[in-house]
Backbone and ligand atoms as CSV (ligand in chain L), in Angstrom:
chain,resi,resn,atom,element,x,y,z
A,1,UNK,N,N,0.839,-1.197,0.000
A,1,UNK,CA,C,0.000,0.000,0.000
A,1,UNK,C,C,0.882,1.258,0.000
A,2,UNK,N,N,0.125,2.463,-0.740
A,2,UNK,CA,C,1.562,3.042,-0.643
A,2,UNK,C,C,1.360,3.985,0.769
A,3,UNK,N,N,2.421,4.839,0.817
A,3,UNK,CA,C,3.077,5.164,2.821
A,3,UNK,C,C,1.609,6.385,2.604
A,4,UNK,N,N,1.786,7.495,1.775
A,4,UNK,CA,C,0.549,8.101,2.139
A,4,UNK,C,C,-0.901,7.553,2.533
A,5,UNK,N,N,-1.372,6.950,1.591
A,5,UNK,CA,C,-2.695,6.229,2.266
A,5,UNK,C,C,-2.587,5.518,3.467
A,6,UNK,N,N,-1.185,5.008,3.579
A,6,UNK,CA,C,-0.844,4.068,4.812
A,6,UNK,C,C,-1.393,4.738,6.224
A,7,UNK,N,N,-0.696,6.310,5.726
A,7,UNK,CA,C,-0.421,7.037,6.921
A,7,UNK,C,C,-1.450,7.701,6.777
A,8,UNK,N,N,-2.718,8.338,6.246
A,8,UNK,CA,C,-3.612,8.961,6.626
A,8,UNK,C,C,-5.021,7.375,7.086
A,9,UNK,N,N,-4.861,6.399,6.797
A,9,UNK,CA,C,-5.373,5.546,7.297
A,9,UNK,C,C,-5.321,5.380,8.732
A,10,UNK,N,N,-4.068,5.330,8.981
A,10,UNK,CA,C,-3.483,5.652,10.628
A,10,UNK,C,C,-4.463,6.754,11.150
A,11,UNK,N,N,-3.654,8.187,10.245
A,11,UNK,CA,C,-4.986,9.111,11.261
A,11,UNK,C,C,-6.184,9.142,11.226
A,12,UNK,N,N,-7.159,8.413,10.533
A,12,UNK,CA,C,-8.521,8.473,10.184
A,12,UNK,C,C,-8.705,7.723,11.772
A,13,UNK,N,N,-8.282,6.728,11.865
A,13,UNK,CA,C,-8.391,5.653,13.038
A,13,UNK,C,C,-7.762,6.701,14.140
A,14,UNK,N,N,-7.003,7.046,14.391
A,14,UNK,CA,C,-6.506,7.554,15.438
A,14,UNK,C,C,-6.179,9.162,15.384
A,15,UNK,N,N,-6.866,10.282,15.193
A,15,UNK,CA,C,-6.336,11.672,14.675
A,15,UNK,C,C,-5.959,12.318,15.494
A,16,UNK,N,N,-5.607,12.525,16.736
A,16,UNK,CA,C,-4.776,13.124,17.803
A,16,UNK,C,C,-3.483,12.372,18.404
A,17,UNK,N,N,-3.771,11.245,17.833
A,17,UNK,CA,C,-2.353,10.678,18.304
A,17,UNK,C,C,-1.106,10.617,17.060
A,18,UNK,N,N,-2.276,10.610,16.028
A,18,UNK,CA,C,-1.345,10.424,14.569
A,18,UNK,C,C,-0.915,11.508,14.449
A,19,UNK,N,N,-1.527,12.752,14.582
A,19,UNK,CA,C,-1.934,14.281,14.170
A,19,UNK,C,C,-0.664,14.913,13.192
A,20,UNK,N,N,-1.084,14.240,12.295
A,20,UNK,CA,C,-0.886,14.807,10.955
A,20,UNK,C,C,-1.526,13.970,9.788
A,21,UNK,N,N,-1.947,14.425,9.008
A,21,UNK,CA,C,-2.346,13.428,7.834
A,21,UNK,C,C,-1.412,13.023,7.048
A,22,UNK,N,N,-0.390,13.498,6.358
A,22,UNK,CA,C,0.918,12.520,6.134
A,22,UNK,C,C,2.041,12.563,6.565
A,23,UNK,N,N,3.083,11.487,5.871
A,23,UNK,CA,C,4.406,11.501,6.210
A,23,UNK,C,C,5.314,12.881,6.488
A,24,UNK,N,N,6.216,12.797,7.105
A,24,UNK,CA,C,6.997,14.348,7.148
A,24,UNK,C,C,7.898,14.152,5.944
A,25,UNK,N,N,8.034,15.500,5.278
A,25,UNK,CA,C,8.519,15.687,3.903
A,25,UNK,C,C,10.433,15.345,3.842
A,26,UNK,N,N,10.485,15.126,2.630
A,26,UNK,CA,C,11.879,14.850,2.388
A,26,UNK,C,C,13.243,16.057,3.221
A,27,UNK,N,N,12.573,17.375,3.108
A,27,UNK,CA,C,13.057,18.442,3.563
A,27,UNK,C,C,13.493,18.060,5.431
A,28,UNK,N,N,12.126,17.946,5.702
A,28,UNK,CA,C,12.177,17.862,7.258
A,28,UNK,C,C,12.792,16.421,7.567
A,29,UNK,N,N,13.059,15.803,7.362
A,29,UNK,CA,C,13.894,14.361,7.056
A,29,UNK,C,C,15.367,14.952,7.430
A,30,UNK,N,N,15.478,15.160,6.660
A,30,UNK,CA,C,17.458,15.220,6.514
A,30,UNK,C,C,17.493,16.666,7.875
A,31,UNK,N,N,16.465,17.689,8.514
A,31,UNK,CA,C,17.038,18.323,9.407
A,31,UNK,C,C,16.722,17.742,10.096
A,32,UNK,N,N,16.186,16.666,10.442
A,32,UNK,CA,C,15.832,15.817,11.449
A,32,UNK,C,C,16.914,14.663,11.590
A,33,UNK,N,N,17.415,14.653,10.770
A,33,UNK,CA,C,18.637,13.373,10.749
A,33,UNK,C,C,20.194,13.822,10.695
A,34,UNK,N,N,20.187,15.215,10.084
A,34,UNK,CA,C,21.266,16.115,10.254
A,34,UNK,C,C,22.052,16.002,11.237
A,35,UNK,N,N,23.286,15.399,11.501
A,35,UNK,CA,C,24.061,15.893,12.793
A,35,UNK,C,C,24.497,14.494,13.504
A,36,UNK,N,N,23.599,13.303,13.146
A,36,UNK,CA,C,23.638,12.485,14.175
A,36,UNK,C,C,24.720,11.303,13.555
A,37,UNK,N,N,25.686,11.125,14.445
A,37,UNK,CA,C,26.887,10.547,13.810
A,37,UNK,C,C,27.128,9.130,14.603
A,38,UNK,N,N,26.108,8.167,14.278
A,38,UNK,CA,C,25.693,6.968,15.106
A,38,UNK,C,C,27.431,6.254,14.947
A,39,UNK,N,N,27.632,5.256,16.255
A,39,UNK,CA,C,28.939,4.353,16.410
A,39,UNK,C,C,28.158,3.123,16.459
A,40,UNK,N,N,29.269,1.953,16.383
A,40,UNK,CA,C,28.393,0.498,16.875
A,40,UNK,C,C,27.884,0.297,17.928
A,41,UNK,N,N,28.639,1.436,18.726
A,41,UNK,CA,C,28.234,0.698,20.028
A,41,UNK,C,C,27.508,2.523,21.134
A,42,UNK,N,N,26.514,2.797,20.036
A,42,UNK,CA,C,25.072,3.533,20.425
A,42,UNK,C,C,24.213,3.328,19.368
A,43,UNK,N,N,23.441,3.257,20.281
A,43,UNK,CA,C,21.704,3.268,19.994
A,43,UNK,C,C,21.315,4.373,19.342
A,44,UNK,N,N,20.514,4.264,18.150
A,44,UNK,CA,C,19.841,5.803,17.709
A,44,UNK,C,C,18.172,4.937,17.808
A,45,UNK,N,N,17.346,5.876,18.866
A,45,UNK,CA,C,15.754,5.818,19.558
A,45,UNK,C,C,15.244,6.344,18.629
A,46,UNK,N,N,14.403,6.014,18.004
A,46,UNK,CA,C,12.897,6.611,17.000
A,46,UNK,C,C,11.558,6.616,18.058
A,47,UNK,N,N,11.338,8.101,18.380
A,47,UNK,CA,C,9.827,7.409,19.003
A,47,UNK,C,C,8.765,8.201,18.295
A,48,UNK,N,N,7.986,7.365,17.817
A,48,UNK,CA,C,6.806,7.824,17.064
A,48,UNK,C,C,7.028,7.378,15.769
A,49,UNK,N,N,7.162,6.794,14.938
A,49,UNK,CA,C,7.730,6.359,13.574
A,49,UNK,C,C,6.665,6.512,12.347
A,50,UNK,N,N,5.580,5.815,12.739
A,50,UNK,CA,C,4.862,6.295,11.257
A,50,UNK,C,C,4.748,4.931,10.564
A,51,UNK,N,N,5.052,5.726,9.309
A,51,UNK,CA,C,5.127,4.931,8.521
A,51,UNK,C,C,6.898,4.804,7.921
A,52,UNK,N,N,7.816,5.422,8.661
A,52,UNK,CA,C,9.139,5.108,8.776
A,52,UNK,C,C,9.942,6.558,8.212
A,53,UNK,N,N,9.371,7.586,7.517
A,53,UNK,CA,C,9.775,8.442,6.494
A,53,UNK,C,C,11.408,8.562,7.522
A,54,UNK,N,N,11.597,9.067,8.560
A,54,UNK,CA,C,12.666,9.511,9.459
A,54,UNK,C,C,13.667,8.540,9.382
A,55,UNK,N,N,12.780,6.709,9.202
A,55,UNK,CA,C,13.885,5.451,9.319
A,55,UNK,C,C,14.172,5.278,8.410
A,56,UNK,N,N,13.564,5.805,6.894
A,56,UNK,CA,C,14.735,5.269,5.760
A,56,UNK,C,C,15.805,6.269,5.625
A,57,UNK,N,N,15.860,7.211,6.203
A,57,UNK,CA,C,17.336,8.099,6.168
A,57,UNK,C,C,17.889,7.609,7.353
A,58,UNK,N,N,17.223,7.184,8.588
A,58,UNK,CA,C,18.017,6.727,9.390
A,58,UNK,C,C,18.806,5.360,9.113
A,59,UNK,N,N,18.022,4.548,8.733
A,59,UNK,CA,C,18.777,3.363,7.921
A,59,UNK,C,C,20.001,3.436,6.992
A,60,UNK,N,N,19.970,4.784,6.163
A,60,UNK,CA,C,21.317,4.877,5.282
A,60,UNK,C,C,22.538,4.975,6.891
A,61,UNK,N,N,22.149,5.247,7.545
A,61,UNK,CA,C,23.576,5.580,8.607
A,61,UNK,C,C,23.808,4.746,10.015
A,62,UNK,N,N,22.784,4.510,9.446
A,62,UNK,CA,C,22.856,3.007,11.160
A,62,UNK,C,C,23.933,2.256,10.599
A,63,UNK,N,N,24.499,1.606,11.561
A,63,UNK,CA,C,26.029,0.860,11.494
A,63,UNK,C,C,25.659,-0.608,11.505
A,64,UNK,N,N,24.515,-1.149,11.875
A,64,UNK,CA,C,24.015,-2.388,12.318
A,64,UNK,C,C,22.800,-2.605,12.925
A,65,UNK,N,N,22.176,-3.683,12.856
A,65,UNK,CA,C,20.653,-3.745,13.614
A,65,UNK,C,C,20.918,-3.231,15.057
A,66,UNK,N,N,21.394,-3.690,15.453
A,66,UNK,CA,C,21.950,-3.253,16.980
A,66,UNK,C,C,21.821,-1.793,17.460
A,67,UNK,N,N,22.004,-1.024,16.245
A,67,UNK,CA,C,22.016,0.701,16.495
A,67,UNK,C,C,20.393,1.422,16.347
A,68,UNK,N,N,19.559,0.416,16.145
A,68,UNK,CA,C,18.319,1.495,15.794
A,68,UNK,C,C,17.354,0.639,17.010
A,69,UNK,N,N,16.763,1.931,17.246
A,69,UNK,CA,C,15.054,1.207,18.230
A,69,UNK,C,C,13.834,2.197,17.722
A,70,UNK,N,N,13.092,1.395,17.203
A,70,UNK,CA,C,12.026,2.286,16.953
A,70,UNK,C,C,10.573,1.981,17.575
A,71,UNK,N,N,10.521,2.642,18.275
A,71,UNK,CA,C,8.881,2.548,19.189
A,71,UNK,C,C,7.428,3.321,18.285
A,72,UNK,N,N,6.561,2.396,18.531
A,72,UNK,CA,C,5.579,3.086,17.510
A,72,UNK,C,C,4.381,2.202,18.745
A,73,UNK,N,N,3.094,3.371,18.528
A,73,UNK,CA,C,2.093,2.705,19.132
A,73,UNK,C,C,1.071,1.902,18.442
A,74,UNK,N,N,1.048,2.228,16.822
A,74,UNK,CA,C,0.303,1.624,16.345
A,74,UNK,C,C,0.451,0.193,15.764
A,75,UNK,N,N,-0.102,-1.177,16.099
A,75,UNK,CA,C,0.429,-2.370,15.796
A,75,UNK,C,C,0.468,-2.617,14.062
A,76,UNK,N,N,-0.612,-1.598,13.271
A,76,UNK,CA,C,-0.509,-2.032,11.785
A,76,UNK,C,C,0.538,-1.217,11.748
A,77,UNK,N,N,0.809,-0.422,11.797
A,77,UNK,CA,C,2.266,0.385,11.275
A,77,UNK,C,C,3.388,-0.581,11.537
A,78,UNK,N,N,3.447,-1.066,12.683
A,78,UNK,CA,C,4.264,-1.818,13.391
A,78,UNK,C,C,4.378,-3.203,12.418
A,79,UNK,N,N,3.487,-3.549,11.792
A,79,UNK,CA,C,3.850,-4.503,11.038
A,79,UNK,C,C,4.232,-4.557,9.851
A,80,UNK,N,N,4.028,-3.337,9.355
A,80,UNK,CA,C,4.513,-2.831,8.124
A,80,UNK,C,C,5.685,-2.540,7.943
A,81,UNK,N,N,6.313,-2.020,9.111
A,81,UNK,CA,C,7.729,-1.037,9.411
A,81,UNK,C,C,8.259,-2.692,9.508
A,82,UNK,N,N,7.780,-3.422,10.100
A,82,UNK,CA,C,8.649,-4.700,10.104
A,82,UNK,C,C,8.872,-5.348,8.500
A,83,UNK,N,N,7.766,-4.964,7.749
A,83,UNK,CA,C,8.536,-5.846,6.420
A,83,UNK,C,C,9.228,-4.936,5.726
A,84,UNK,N,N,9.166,-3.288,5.639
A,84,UNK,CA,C,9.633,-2.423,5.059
A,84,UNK,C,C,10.838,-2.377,5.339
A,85,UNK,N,N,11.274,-2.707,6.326
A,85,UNK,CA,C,12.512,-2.085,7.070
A,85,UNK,C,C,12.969,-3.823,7.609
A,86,UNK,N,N,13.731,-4.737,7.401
A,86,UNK,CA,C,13.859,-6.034,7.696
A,86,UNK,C,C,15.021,-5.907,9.355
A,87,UNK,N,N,15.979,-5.071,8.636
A,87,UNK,CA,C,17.040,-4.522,9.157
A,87,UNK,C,C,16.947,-4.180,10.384
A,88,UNK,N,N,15.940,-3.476,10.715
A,88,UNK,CA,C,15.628,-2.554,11.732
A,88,UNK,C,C,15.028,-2.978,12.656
A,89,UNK,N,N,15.071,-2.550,14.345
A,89,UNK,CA,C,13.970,-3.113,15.164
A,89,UNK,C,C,13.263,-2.262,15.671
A,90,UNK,N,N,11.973,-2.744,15.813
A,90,UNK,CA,C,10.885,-2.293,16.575
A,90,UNK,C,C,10.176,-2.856,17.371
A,91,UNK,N,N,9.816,-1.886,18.345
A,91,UNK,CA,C,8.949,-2.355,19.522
A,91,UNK,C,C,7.530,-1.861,19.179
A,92,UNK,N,N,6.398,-2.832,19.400
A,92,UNK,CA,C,5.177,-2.090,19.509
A,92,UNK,C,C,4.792,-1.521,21.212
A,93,UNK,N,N,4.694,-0.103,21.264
A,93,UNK,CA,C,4.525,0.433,22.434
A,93,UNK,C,C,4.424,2.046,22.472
A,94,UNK,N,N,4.107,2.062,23.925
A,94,UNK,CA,C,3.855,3.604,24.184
A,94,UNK,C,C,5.307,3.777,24.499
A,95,UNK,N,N,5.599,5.262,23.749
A,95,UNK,CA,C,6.560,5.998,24.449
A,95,UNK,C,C,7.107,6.670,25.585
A,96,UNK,N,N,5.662,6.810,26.721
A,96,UNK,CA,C,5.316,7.027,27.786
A,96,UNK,C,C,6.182,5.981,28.665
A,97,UNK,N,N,6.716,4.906,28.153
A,97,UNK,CA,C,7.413,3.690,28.586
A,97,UNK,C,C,8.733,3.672,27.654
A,98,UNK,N,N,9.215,4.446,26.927
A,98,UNK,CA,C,10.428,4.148,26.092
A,98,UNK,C,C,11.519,3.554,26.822
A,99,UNK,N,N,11.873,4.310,28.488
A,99,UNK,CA,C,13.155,3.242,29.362
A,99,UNK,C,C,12.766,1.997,29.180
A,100,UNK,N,N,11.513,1.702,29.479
A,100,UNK,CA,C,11.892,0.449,29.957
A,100,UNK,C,C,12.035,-0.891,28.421
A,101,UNK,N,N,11.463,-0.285,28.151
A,101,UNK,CA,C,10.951,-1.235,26.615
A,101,UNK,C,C,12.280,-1.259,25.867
A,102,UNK,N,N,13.306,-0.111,25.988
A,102,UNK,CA,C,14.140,0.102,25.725
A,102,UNK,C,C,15.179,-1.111,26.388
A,103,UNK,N,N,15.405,-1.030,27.554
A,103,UNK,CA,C,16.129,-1.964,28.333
A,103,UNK,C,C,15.324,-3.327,28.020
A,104,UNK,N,N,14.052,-3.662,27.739
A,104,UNK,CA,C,13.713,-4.858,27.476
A,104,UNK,C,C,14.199,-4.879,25.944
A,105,UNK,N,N,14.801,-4.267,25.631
A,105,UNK,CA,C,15.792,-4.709,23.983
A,105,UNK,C,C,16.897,-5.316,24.027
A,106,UNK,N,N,17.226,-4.856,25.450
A,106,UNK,CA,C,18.680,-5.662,25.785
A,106,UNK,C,C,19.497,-4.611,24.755
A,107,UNK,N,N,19.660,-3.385,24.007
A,107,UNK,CA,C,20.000,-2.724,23.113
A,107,UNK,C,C,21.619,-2.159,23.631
A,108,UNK,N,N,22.103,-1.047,23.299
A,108,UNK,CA,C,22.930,-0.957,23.804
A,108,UNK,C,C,22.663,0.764,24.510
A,109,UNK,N,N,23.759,1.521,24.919
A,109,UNK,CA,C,23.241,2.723,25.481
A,109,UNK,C,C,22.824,3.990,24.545
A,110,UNK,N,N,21.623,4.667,24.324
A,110,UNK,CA,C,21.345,5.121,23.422
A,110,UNK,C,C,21.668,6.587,23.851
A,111,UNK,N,N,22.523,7.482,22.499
A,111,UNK,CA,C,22.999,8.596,22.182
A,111,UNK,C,C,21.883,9.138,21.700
A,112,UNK,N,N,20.987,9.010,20.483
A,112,UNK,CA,C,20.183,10.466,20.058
A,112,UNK,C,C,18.704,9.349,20.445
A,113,UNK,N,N,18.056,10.404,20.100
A,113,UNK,CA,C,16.598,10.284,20.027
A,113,UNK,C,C,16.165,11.387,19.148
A,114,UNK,N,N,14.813,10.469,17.892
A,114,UNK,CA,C,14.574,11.491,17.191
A,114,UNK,C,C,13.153,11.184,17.009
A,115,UNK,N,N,12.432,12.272,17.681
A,115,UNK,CA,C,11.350,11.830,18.229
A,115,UNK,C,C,10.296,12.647,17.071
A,116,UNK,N,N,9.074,11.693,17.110
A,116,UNK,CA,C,8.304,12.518,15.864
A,116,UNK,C,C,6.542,12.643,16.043
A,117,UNK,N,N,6.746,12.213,17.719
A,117,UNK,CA,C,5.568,12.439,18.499
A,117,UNK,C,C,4.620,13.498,18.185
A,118,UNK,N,N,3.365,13.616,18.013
A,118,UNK,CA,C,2.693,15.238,17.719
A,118,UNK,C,C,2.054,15.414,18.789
A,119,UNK,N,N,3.007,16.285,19.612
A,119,UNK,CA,C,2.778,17.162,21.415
A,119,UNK,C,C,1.564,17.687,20.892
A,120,UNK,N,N,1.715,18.747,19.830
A,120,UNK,CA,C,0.681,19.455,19.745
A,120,UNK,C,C,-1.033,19.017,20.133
A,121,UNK,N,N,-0.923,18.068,19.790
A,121,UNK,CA,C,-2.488,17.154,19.780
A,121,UNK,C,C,-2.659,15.763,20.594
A,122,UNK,N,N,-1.600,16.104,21.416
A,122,UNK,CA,C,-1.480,14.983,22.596
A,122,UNK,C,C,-2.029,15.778,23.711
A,123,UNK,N,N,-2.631,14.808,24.448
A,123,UNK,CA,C,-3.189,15.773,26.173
A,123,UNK,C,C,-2.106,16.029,26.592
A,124,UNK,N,N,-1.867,17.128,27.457
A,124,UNK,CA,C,-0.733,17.884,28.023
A,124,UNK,C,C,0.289,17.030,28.763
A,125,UNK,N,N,-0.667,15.345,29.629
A,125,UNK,CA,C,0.156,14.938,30.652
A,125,UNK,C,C,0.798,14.002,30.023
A,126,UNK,N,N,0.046,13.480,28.710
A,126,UNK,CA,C,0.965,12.420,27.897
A,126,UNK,C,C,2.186,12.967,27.419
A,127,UNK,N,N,1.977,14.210,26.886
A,127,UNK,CA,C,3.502,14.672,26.495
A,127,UNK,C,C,4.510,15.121,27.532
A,128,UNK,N,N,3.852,15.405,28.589
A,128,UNK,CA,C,4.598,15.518,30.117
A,128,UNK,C,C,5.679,14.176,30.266
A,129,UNK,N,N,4.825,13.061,30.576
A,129,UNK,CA,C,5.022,11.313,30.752
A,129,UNK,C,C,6.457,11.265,29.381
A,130,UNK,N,N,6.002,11.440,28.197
A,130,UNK,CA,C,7.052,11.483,27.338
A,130,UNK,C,C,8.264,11.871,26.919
A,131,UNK,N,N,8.423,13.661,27.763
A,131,UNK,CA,C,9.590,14.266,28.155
A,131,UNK,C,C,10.197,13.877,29.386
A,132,UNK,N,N,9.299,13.445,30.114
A,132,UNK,CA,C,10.437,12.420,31.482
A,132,UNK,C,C,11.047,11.386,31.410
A,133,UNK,N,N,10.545,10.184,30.318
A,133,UNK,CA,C,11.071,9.502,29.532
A,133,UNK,C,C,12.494,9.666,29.139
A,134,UNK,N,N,12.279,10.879,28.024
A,134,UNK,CA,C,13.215,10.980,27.233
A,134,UNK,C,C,14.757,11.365,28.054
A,135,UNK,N,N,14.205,12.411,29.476
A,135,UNK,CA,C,15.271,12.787,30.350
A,135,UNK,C,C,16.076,11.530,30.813
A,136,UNK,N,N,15.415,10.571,31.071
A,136,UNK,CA,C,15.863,9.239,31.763
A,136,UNK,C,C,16.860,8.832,30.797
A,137,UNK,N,N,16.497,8.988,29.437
A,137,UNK,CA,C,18.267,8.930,28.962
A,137,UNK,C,C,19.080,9.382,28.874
A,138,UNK,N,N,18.795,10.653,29.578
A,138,UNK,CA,C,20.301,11.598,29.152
A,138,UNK,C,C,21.355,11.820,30.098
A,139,UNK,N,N,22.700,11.810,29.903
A,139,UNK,CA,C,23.801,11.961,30.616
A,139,UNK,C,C,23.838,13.210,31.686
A,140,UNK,N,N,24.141,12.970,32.911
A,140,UNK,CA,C,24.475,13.661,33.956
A,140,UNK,C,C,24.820,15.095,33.112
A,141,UNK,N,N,23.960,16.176,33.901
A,141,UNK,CA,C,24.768,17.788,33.106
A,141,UNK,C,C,24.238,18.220,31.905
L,1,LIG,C1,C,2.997,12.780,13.246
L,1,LIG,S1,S,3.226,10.995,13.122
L,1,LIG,C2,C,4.972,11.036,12.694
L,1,LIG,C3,C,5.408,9.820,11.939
L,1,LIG,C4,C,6.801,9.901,11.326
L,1,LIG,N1,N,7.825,10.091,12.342
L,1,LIG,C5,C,6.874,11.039,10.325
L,1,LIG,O1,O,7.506,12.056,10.647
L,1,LIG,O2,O,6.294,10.906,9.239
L,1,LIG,C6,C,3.225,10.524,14.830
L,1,LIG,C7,C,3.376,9.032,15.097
L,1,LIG,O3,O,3.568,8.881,16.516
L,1,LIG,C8,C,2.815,7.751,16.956
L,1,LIG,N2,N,2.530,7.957,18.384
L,1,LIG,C9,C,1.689,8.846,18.962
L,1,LIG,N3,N,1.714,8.753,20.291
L,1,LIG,C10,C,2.612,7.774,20.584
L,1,LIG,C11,C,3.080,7.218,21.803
L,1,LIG,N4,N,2.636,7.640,22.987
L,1,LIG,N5,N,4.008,6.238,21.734
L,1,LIG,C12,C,4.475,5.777,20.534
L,1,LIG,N6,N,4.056,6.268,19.347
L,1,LIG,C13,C,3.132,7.253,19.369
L,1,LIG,C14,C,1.577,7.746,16.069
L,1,LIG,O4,O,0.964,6.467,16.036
L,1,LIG,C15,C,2.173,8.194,14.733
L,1,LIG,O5,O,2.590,7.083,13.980
């Protein structure tokens, strides 16, 4: 199916959690992926994925399966991103939980996160729950 219908299918079913009707554009891709200079031995976190637009540029630079985690809440996306992307792993889950699901990857210690969550149209405390998350990975300072 192709990723647009994929992805406004998503939001028809779910429109505040999806909240956008399609993929993010080729443009917003590469400043979103800009900068991040993954090793073997870190993790690059996807939370919110889609229909992957962020993971096929992230895929040109991942070093190994080992380097990517991608959390998505929706299970059809989730199964799609699994045949689209063979390479890559994903968890089906809330991001509200990214530590732990994370550590249930057994993964290694994760450097970026490139998150593609829409705060905007999330209730205030879910995106609260999601930025405490994200703190839980970050280095002292
Ligand atoms: C705006 S779309 C972005 C998709 C993709 N990153 C892109 O830029 O095209 C937001 C995605 O976040 C997912 N999402 C929303 N809330 C989530 C949560 N709490 N945990 C995990 N994924 C979530 C939605 O299912 C949707 O696929």
């Amino acid at each position: 199916m192709h990723e647009n219908i994929q992805f406004f299918q998503a939001f028809l079913k779910n429109p505040l959690k999806v909240g956008a009707i399609a993929p993010s554009s080729g443009e917003l891709t590469q400043k979103m992926v800009d900068g991040i200079k993954p090793t073997v031995n870190s993790v690059i976190l996807e939370l919110g994925v889609g229909t992957g637009a962020f993971t096929k540029r992230i895929q040109e630079i991942t070093p190994n399966k080992d380097s990517y985690l991608g959390i998505e809440l929706d299970k059809d996306l989730i199964k799609s991103l699994r045949t689209k992307f063979p390479d890559m792993r994903f968890m089906c889950g809330n991001a509200c939980k990214s530590f732990a699901l994370h550590k249930r990857s057994k993964l290694g210690k994760v450097d970026y996160i490139v998150c593609g969550i829409p705060f905007v149209t999330l209730p205030n405390d879910v995106g609260d729950k999601i930025l405490l998350e994200i703190e839980k990975f970050m280095d002292q300072g």
